[in-house]
N, C-alpha and C positions, 0 to 999 in steps of 0.2 A: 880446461873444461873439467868439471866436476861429474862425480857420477851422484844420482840416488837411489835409493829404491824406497817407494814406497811401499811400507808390508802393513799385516794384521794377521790375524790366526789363522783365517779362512780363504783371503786371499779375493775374498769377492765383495761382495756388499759395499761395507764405509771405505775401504785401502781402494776400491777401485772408482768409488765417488771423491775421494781425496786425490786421488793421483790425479784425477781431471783436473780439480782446481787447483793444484801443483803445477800442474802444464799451464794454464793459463795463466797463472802469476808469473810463471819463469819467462813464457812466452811474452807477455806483456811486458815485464819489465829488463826484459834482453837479460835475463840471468846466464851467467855462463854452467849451466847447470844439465846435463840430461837426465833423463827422467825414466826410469823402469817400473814396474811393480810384480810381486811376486804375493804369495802367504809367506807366513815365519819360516817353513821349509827352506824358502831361495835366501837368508840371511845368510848358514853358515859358509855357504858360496861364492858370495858377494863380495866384490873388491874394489869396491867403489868408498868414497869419501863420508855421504851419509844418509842414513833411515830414517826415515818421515813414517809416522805411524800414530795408534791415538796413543793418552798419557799411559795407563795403565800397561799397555806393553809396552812404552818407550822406559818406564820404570824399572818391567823386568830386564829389557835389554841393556838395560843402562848397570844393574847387578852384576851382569856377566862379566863385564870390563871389556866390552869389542873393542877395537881400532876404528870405527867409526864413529863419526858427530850422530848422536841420537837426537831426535827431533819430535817435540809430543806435540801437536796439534790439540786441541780442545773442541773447537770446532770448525768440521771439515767443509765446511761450506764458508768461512771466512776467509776471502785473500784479504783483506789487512792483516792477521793474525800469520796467518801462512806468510807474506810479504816480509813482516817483522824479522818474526823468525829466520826465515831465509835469509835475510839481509845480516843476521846475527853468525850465523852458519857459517858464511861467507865470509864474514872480517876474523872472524876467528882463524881463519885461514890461512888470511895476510900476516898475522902477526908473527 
């Protein structure tokens, strides 16, 4: 089982309209994936696999060099996109 966390700055608004349809992509497609959400606060914390967030912070956390799979979403209302991705997250994994 995977962990993620879905974040954003504020930790409310789009991270917690995203983290919804996160859960239901994983739900739907039996991801082996749990699902958290936090603001950028709960990243340096976090010990989970990977962060799902939109591109602009996925950019800056991707600078940082975490030990996590960083994950930009574009748009948080898309599971095909979300779905992708994930699926990409995922095999990454395997290898």
């Amino acid at each position: 089982m995977h962990k993620a966390l879905v974040a954003c700055r504020a930790g409310v608004g789009s991270s917690l309209m995203l983290k919804i349809k996160v859960s239901e992509v994983v739900r739907e497609n039996e991801m082996p994936i749990e699902v958290e959400h936090s603001s950028l606060d709960g990243v340096p914390g976090f010990t989970g696999d990977m962060i799902i967030t939109l591109p602009d912070v996925a950019e800056e956390l991707m600078a940082k060099n975490l030990s996590q799979k960083i994950i930009g979403i574009g748009n948080i209302v898309d599971k095909n996109e979300i779905k992708m991705k994930l699926d990409e997250a995922l095999a990454s994994f395997s290898q």
